[in-house]
N, C-alpha and C positions, 0 to 999 in steps of 0.2 A: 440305423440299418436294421430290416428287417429278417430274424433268422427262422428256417424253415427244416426240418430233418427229413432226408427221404431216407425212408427204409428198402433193403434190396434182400434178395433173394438166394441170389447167386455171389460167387466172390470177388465178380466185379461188371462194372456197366461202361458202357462208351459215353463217354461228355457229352453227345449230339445225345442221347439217348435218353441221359438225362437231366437234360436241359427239357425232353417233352415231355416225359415221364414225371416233372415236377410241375409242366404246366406252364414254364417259363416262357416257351416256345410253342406256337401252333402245329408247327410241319417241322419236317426234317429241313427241307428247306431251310427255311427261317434258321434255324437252329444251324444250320452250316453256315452260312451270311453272318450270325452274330457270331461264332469261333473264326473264322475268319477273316473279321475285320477288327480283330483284336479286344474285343468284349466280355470278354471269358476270363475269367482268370483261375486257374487250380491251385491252392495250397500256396495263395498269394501273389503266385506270380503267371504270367498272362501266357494261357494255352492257343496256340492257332493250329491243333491237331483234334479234330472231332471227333475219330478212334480212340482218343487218350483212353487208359485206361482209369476207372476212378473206383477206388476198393473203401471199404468201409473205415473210417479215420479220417478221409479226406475232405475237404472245402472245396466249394466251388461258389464262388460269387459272379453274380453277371443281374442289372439293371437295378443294383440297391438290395439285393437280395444274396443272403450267404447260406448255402444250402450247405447242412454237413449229411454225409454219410453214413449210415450204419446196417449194419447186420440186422433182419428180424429174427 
């Protein structure tokens, strides 16, 4: 499994947001079709909320890829 760190800005980002903001996803689109159809998973367990909140600490894995979170 391939791991990736996005760094954020702010104190926290929406799951749709960054799922593009990492590149995982072309569109938002896209990116609401894979959260809700259960492909997402947050801090292990599977998100189908694409507003999730996702703060720096957290995992998100979706297509072989575990993106963690951090503060720059």
């Amino acid at each position: 499994m391939k791991t990736d760190t996005i760094a954020i800005h702010t104190d926290f980002i929406k799951l749709e947001s960054l799922l593009k903001l990492a590149g995982a996803c072309e569109t938002g689109g896209e990116a609401k079709l894979a959260i809700n159809d259960g492909l997402v998973e947050v801090n292990g367990e599977v998100c189908t909320m694409r507003g999730k909140k996702i703060r720096s600490g957290d995992s998100v894995l979706f297509d072989g890829v575990l993106y963690r979170v951090e503060n720059e």
